[in-house]
Short mmCIF file of the C-alpha atoms (twelve columns), coordinates in Angstrom:
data_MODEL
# 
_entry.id   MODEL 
# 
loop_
_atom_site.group_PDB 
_atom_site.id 
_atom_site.type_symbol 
_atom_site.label_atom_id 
_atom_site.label_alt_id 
_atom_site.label_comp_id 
_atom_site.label_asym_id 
_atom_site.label_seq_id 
_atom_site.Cartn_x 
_atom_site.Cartn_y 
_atom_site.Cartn_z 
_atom_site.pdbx_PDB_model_num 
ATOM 1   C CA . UNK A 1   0.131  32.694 27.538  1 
ATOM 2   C CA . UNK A 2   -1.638 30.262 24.922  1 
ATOM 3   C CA . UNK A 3   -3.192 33.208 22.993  1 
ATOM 4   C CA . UNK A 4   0.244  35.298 22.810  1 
ATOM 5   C CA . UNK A 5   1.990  32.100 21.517  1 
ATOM 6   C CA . UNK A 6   -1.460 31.731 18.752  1 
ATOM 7   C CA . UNK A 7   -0.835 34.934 18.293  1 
ATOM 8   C CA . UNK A 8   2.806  34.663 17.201  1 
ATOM 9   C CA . UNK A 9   2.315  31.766 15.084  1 
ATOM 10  C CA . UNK A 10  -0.375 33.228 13.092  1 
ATOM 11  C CA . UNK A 11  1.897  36.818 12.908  1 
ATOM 12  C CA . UNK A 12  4.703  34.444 11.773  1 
ATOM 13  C CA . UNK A 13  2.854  32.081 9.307   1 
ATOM 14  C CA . UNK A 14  1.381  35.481 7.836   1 
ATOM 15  C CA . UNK A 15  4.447  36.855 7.380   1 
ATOM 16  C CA . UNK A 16  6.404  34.375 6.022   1 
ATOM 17  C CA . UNK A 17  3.183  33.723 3.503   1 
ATOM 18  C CA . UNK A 18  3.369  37.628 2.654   1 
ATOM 19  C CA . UNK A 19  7.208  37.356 2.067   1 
ATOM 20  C CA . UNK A 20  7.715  34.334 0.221   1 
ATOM 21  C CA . UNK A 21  9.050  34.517 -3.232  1 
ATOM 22  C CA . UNK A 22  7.913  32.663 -5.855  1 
ATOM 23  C CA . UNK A 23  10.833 30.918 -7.854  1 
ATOM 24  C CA . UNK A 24  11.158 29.807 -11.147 1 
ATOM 25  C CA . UNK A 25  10.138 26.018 -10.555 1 
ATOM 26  C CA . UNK A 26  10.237 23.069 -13.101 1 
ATOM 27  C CA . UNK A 27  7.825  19.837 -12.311 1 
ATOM 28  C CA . UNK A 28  6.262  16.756 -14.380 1 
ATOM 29  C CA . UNK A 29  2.957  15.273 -13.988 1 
ATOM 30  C CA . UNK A 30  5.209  11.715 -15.241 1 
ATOM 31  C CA . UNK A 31  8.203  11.944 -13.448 1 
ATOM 32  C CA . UNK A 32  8.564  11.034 -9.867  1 
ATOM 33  C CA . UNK A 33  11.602 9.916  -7.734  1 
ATOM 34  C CA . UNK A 34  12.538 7.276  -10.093 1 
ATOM 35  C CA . UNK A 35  12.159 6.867  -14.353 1 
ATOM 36  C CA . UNK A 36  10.011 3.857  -15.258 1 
ATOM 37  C CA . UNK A 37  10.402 1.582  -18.476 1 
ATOM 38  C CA . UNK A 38  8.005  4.598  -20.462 1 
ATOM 39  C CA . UNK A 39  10.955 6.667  -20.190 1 
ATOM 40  C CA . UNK A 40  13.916 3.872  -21.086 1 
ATOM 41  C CA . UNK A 41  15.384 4.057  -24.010 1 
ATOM 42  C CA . UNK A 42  14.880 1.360  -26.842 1 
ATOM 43  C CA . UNK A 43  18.166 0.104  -28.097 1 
ATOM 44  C CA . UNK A 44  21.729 0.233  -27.104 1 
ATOM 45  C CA . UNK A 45  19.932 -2.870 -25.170 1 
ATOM 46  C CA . UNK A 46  17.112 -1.233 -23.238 1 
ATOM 47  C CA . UNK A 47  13.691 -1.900 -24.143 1 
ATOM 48  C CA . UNK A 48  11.435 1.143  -23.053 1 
ATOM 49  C CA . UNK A 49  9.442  2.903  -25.035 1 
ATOM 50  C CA . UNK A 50  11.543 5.745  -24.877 1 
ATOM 51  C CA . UNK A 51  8.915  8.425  -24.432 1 
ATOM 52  C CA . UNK A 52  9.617  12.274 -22.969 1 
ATOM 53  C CA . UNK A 53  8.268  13.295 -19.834 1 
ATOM 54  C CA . UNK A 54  5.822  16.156 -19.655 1 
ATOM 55  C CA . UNK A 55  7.861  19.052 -17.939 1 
ATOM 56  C CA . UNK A 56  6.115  22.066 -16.866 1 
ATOM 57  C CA . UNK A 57  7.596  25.606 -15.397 1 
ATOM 58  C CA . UNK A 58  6.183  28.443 -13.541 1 
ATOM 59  C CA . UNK A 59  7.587  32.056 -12.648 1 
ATOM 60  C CA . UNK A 60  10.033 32.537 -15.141 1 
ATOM 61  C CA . UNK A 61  12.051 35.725 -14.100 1 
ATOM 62  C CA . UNK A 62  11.775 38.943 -16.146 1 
ATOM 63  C CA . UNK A 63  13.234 39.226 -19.155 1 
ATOM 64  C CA . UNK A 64  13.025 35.537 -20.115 1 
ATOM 65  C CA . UNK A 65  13.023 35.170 -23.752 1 
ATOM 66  C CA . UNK A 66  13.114 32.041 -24.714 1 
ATOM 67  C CA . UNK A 67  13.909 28.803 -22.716 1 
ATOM 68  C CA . UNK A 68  15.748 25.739 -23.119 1 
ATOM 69  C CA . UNK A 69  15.587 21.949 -21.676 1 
ATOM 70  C CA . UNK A 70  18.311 19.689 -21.344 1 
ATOM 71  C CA . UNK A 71  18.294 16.157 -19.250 1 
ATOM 72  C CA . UNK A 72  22.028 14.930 -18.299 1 
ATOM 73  C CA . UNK A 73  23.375 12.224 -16.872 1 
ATOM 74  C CA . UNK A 74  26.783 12.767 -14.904 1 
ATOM 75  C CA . UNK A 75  27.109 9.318  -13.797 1 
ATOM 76  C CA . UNK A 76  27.464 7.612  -16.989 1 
ATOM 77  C CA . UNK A 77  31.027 6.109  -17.435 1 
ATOM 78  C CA . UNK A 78  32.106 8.136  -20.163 1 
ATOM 79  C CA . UNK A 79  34.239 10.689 -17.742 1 
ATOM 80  C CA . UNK A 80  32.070 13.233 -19.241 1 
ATOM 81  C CA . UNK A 81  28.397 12.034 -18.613 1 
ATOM 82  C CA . UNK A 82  25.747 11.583 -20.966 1 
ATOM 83  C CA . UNK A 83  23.458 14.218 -22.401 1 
ATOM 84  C CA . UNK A 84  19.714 12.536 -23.096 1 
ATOM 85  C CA . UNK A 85  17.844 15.899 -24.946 1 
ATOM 86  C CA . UNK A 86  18.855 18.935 -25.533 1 
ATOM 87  C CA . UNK A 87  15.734 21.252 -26.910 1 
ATOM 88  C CA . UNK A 88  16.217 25.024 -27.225 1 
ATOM 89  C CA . UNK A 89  14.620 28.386 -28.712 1 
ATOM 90  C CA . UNK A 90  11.664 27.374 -26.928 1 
ATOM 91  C CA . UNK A 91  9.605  30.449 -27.044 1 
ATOM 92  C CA . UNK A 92  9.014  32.465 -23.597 1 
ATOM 93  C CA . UNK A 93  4.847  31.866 -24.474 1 
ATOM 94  C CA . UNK A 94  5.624  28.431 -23.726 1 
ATOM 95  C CA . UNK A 95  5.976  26.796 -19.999 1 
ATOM 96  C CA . UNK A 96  5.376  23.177 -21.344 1 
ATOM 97  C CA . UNK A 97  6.346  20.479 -23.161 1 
ATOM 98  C CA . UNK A 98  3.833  17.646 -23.534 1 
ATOM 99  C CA . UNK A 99  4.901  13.650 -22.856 1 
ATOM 100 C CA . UNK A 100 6.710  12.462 -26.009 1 
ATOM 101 C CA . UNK A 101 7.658  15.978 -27.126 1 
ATOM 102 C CA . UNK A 102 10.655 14.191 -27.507 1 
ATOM 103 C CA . UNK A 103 9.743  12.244 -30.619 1 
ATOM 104 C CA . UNK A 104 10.596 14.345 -33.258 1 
ATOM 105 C CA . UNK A 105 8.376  12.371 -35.960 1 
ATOM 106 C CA . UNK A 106 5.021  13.709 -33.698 1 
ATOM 107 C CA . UNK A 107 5.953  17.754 -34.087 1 
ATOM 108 C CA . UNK A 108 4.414  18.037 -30.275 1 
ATOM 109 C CA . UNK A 109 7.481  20.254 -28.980 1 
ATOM 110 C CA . UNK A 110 6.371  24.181 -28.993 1 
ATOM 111 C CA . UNK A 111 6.849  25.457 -32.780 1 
ATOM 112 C CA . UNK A 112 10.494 26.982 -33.002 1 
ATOM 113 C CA . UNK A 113 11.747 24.920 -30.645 1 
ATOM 114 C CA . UNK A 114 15.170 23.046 -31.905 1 
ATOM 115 C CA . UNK A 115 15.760 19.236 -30.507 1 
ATOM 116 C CA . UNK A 116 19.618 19.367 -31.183 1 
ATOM 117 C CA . UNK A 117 21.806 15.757 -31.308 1 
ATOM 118 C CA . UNK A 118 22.256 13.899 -27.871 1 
ATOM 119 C CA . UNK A 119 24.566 11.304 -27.465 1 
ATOM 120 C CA . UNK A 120 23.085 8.842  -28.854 1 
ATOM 121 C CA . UNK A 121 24.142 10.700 -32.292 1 
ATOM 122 C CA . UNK A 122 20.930 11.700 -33.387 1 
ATOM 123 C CA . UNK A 123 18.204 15.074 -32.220 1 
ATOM 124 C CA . UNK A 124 15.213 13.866 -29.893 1 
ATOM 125 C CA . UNK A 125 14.671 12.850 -26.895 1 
ATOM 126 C CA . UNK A 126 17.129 9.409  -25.640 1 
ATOM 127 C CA . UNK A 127 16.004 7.900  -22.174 1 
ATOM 128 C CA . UNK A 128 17.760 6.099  -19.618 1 
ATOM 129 C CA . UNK A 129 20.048 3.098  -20.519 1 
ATOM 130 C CA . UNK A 130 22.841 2.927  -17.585 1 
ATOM 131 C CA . UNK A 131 25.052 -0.085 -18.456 1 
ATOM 132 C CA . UNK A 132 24.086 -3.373 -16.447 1 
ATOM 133 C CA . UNK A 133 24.851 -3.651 -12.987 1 
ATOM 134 C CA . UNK A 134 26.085 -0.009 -12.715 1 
ATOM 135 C CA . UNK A 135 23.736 1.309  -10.063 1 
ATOM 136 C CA . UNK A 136 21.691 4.378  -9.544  1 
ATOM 137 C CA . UNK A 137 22.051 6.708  -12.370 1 
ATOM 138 C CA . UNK A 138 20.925 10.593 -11.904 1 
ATOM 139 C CA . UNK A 139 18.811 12.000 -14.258 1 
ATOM 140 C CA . UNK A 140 18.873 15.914 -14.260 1 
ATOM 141 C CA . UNK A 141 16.114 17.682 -15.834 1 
ATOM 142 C CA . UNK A 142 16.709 21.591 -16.267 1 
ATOM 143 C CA . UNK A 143 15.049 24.601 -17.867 1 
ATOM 144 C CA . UNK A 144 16.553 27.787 -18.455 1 
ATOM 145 C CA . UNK A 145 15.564 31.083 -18.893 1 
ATOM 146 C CA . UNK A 146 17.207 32.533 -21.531 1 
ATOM 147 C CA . UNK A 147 18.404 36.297 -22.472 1 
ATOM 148 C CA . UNK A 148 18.317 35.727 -25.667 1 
ATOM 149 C CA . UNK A 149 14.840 34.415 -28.351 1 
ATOM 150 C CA . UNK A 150 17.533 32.239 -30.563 1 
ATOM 151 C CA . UNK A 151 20.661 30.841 -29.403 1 
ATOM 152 C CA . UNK A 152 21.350 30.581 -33.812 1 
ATOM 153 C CA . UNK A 153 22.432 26.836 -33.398 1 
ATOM 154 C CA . UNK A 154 20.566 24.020 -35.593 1 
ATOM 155 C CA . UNK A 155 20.081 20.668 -34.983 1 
ATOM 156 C CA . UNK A 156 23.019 19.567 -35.405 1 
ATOM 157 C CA . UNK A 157 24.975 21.308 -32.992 1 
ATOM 158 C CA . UNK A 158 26.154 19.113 -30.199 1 
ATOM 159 C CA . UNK A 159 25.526 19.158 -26.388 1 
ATOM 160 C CA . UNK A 160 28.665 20.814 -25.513 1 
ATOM 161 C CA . UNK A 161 27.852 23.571 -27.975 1 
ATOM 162 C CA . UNK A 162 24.684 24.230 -26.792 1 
ATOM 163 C CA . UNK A 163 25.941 23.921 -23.330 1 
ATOM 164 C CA . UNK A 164 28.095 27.130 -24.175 1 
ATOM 165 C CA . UNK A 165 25.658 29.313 -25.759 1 
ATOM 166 C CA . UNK A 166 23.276 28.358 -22.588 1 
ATOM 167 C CA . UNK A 167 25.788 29.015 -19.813 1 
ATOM 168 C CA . UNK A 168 26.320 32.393 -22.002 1 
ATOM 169 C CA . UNK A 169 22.535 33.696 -22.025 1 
ATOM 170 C CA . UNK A 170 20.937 32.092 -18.719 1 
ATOM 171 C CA . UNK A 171 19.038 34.362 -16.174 1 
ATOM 172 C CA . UNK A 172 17.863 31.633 -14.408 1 
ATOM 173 C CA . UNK A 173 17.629 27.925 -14.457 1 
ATOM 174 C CA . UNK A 174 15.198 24.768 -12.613 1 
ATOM 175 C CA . UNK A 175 16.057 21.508 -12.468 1 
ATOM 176 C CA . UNK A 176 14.390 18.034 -11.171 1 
ATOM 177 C CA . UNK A 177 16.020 15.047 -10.705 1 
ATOM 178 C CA . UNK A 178 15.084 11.592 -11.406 1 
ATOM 179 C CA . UNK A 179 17.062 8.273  -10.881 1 
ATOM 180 C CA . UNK A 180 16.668 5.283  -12.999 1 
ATOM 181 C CA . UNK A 181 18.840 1.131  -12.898 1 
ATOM 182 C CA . UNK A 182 18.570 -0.452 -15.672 1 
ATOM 183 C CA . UNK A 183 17.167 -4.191 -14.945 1 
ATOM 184 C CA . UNK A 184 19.497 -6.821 -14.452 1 
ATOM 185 C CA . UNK A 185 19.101 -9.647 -17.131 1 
# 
């Protein structure tokens, strides 16, 4: 009895191993369950340093083209949420952006790739800064694979744009999440 039921666990491992799908995936070697000051954003009366996490991605479905990142935070009390970076026209060569990619002043984001405005008003990276005594916030990261090796937006297009030309061209999309309080003073 013992070897039939090693023997069906082994069949079944083997199986599933042999059948298992590899999915686009997003990760960070700085990001874990919750932001740190590195990521914070300096001003609006944060002090972090306001620096990017690396993102990486892996087994990006056919026909990717280009890909796009955008971090978002729905619990912000704006009734619309708060978009941190928007980067697209990322090429499909790429699967990473570097820590600080964000800072536009270091060119360390893939070359082609468009930081667009946030809502902080200006393009780049903006880290976490949840009012005082609000809580939790949720910080999603996501890449998408695109359809398309331009979206034809600039800089200067906002988040909602961008959102638009994304939601039109995506084949796939990854996400992490992250969760950050901002210290009470």
């Amino acid at each position: 009895m013992k070897k039939i039921n090693v023997a069906l666990l082994c069949l079944l491992f083997t199986t599933s191993t042999i059948f298992a799908q590899k999915t686009f995936t997003l990760s960070s070697k700085d990001l874990g369950g919750q932001a740190t000051k590195t990521e914070e954003f300096g001003g609006f009366g944060c002090t972090g340093k306001n620096q990017s996490p690396q993102l990486s991605w892996a087994n990006a479905p056919e026909g990717t083209k280009s890909f796009a990142i955008t971090m978002y935070d729905p619990d912000a009390p704006t009734g619309s949420g708060w978009w941190h970076w928007v980067v697209f026209d990322i090429p499909s060569s790429s699967n990473e952006l570097v820590t600080n990619a964000g800072t536009l002043t270091l060119n360390l984001a893939p070359k082609g790739a468009i930081q667009s405005v946030t809502n902080y008003g200006v393009a780049g990276y903006g880290g976490p800064c949840p009012p005082e005594n609000h809580g939790l916030h949720q910080y999603i990261i996501t890449v998408y694979a695109l359809k398309t090796d331009k979206l034809g937006l600039d800089s200067t297009a906002n988040p909602a744009t961008v959102g638009y030309y994304l939601w039109m061209n995506t084949i796939a999309k990854a996400s992490i999440v992250t969760y950050y309080q901002r210290e009470k003073k």
